[in-house]
C-alpha positions in Angstrom: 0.0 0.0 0.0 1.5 3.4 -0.2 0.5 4.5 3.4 3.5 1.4 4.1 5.5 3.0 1.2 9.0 4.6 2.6 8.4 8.5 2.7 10.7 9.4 -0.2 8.8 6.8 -3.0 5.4 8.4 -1.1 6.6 11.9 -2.4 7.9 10.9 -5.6 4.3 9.3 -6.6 2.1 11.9 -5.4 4.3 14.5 -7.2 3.6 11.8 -10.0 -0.2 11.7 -9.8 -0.8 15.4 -8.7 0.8 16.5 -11.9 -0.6 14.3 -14.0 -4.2 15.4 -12.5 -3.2 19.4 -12.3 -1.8 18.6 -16.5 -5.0 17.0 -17.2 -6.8 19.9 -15.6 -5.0 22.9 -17.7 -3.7 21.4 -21.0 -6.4 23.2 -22.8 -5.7 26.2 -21.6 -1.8 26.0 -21.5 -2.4 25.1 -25.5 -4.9 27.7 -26.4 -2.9 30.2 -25.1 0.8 28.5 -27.1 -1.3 28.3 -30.2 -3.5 31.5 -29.9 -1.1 34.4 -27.9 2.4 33.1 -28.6 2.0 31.0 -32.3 3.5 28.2 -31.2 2.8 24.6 -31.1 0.9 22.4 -29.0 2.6 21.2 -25.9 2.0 17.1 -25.7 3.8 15.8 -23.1 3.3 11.9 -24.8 4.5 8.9 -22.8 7.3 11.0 -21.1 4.3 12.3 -18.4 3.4 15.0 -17.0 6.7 15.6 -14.6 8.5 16.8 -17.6 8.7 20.4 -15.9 10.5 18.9 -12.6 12.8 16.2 -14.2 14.0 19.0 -17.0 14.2 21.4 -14.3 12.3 23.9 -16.4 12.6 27.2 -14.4 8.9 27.9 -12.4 7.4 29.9 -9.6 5.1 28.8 -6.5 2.8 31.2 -5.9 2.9 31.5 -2.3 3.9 33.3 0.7 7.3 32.4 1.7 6.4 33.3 5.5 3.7 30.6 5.6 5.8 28.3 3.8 9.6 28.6 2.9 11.3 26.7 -0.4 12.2 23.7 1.0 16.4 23.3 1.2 16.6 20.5 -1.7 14.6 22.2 -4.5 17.1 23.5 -6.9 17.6 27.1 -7.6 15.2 27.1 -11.1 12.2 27.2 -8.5 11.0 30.4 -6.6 8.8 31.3 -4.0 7.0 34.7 -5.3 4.2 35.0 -2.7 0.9 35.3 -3.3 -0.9 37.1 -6.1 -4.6 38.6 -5.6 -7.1 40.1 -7.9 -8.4 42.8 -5.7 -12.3 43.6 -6.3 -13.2 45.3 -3.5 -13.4 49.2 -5.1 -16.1 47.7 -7.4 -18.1 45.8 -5.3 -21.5 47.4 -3.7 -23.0 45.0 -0.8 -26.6 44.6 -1.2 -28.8 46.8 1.5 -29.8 43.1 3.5 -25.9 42.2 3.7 -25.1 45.5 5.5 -27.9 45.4 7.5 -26.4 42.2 9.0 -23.4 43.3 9.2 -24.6 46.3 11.1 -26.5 45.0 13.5 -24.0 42.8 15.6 -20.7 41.0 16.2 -18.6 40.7 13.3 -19.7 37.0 11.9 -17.9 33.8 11.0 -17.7 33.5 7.5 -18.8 29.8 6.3 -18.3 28.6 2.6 -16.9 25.9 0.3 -16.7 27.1 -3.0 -17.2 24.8 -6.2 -16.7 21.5 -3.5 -19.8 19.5 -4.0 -21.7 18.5 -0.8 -23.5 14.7 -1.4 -26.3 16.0 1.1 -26.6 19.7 1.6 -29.9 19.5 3.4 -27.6 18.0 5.9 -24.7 20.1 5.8 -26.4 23.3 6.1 -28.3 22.5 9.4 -24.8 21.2 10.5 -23.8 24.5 10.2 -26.2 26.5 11.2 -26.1 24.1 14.7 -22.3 24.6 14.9 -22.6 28.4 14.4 -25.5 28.8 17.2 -23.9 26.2 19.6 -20.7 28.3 19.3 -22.3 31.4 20.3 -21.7 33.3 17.2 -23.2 35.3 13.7 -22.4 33.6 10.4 -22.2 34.2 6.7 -22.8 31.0 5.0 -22.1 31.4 1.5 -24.3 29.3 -0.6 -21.6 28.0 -3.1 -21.9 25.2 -5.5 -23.6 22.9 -2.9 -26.3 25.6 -2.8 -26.4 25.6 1.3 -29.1 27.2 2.9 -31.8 25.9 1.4 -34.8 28.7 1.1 -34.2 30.8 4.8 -31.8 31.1 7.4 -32.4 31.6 11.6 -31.6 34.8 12.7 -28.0 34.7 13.6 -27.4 33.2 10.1 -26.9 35.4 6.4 -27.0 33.8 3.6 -25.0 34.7 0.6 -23.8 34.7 -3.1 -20.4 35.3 -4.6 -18.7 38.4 -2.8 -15.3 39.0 -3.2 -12.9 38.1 -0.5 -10.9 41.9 -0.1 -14.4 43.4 0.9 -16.0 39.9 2.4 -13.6 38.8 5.2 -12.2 42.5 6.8 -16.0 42.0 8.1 -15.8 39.0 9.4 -14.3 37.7 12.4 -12.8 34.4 11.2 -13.1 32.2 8.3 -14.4 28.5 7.8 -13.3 27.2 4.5 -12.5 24.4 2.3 -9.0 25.0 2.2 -8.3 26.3 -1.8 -5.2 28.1 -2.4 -6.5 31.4 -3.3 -9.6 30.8 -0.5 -6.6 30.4 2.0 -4.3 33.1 0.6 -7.1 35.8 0.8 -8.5 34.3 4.6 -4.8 34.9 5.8 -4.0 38.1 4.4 -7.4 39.6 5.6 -5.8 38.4 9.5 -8.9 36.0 9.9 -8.1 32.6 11.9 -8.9 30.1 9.6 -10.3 26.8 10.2 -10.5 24.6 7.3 -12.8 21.6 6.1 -10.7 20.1 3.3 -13.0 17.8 0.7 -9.8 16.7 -1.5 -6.6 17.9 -3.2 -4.5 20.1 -2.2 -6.9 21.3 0.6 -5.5 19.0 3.1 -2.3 20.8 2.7 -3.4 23.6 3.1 -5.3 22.9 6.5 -2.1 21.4 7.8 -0.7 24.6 6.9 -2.3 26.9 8.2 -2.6 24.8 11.7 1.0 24.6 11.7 1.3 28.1 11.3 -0.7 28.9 14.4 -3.6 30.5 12.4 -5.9 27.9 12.6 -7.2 24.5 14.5 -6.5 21.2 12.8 -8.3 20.7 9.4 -11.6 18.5 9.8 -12.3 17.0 6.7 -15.7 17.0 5.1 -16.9 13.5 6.1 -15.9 14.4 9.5 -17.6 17.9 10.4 -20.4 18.0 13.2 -22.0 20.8 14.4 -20.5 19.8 17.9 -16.7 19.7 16.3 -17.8 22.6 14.3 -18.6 25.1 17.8 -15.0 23.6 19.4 -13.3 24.9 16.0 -14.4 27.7 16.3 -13.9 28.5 20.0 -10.5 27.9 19.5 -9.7 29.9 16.4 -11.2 33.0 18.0 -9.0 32.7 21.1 -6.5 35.5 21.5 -3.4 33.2 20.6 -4.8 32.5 17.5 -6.5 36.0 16.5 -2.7 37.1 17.1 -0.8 34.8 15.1 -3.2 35.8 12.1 -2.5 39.4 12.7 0.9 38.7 12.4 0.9 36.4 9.6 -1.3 38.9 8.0 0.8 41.9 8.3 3.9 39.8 6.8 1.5 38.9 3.7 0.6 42.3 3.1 4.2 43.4 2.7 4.9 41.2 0.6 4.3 42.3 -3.3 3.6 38.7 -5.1 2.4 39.6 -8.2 5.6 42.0 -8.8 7.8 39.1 -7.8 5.8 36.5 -10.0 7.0 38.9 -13.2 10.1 39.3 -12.3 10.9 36.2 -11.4 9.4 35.2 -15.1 11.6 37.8 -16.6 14.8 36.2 -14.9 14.7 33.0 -16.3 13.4 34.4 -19.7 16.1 34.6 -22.3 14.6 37.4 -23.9 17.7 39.0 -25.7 18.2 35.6 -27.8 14.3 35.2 -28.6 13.9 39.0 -30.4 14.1 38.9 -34.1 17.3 40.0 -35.7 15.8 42.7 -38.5 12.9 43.5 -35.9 13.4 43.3 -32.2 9.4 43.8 -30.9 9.0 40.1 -32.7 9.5 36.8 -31.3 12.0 35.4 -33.1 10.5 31.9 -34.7 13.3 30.3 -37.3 16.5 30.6 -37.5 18.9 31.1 -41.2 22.2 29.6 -40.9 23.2 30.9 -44.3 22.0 34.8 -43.4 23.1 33.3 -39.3 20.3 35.1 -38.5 17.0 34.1 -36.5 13.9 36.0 -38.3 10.1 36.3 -36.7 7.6 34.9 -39.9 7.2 38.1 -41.1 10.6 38.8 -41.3 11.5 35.3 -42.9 8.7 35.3 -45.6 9.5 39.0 -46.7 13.6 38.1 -46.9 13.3 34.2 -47.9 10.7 35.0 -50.5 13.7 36.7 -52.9 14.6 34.0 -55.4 18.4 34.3 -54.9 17.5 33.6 -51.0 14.7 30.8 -51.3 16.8 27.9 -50.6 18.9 29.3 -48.1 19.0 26.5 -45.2 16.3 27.2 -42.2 14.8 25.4 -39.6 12.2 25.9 -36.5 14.0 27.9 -33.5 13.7 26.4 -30.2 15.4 29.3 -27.4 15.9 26.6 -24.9 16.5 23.1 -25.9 14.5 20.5 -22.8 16.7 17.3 -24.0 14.7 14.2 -23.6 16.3 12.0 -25.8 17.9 9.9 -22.7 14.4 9.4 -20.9 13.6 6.0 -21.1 9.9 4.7 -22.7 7.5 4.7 -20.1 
């Protein structure tokens, strides 16, 4: 089994599998935008898998905060840690009247919502929650979600709501119950909320962990084992003062941090732009290369030189700026 698996074959599987799933999840996109934006060919990553990027060391980022989690010491130095990046909607957003009402008329509440995670009995889960919330003596925000929790009315220390964007949503609220998604998390932390999270699959368990062992949060309850009774305990704890702290002070190191200006230039290190620029025009992306003119040409370029007669059969081929050898990879 690979629970009895030693810990280094454990890790080298589940790197395996998630990138195979997270490959399987984006290779659409990652192609639409090669062949559409950049006029290049399709990426098919065959029989040599989907760990390509990690065995070829291709240079990439991890969008996270380097104070919740540092770069571990044996990942080489083509990775970075950039922090992480937000899309701030808050200046656009107007509450409706009933949600400021709410929020008006008591204790800052304890936002509740899973996102796109389906719920196999939402009936269920929402009077779960609404039981957890009362027994812990608190207001919540349940957000409806995918699940569609709620059902058609809430009690009175429950508000039920849509989609509301996190920047405005959780500086109103007085912690946070999620399932655990990377940008859910990132935007939970950064608002100083403690966090307690209710992981369904994925990544979201490492994220709970996470968070716990940052001090921001209580241990993650998974889906399948949530209770209103365990629900009230979790959040007891998170809203003790040790916790409220540590997410202050986790929150105030996120917020100093400028992710999205270190996720570009991080990009623009590894990116050999000067040798990808057309030789006769430098705006273009260089796509072929002439090793009778030795010069690399974008297709403009090449069809308006290459199309005199006297230069028709000059010798060309495809340009590649960085060459990912996989001729000695075995078959799989």
């Amino acid at each position: 089994m690979i629970s009895e698996a030693h810990p280094s074959l454990r890790n080298l599987l589940s790197f395996e599998a998630f990138d195979l799933l997270t490959w399987l999840g984006i290779e659409d996109l990652v192609n639409n935008f090669c062949e559409q934006t950049l006029g290049l060919k399709r990426v098919s990553l065959g029989p040599h898998g989907a760990s390509l990027v990690h065995e070829l060391e291709v240079p990439h980022a991890y969008l996270w905060s380097p104070c919740i989690l540092e770069k571990p010491e044996d990942w080489g130095p083509h990775i970075d840690i950039t922090g992480f990046v937000f899309l701030d909607e808050a200046s656009r957003f107007e509450p409706p009247p009933a949600l400021q009402d709410f929020l008006a008329s008591g204790a800052p509440p304890v936002y509740v919502g899973f996102g796109s995670c389906p719920a196999p009995d939402p009936v269920a889960l929402t009077a779960t929650l609404f039981q957890g919330l009362a027994r812990a003596g608190v207001r919540g925000l349940v957000a409806r979600g995918w699940a569609k929790l709620g059902g058609e009315s809430a009690p009175a220390h429950v508000h039920l709501v849509d989609e509301i964007p996190h920047d405005w949503l959780f500086l109103r609220c007085a912690a946070a119950c999620h399932h655990g998604g990377a940008g859910t998390t990132a935007a939970s932390l950064r608002s100083g909320l403690p966090t307690i999270i209710v992981p369904f699959f994925g990544d979201q368990y490492f994220w709970g962990r996470i968070v716990s062992e940052a001090g921001a949060g209580p241990t993650p309850m998974p889906i399948g084992l949530l209770t209103a009774e365990s629900l009230a305990e979790a959040i007891r704890f998170a809203l003790g003062p040790g916790v409220r702290e540590r997410a202050h002070d986790l929150s105030r190191k996120v917020q100093s941090e400028q992710g999205d200006e270190e996720t570009v230039a991080s990009f623009y290190r590894r990116l050999p732009l000067e040798a990808m620029r057309c030789s006769l025009d430098p705006k273009h992306l260089a796509r072929r290369v002439c090793e009778t003119c030795e010069l690399a040409f974008c297709l403009v370029c090449d069809a308006v030189v290459h199309d005199d007669a006297a230069r028709a059969q000059h010798r060309r081929h495809p340009l590649g700026h960085v060459a990912w050898d996989v001729s000695g990879r075995p078959p799989c």
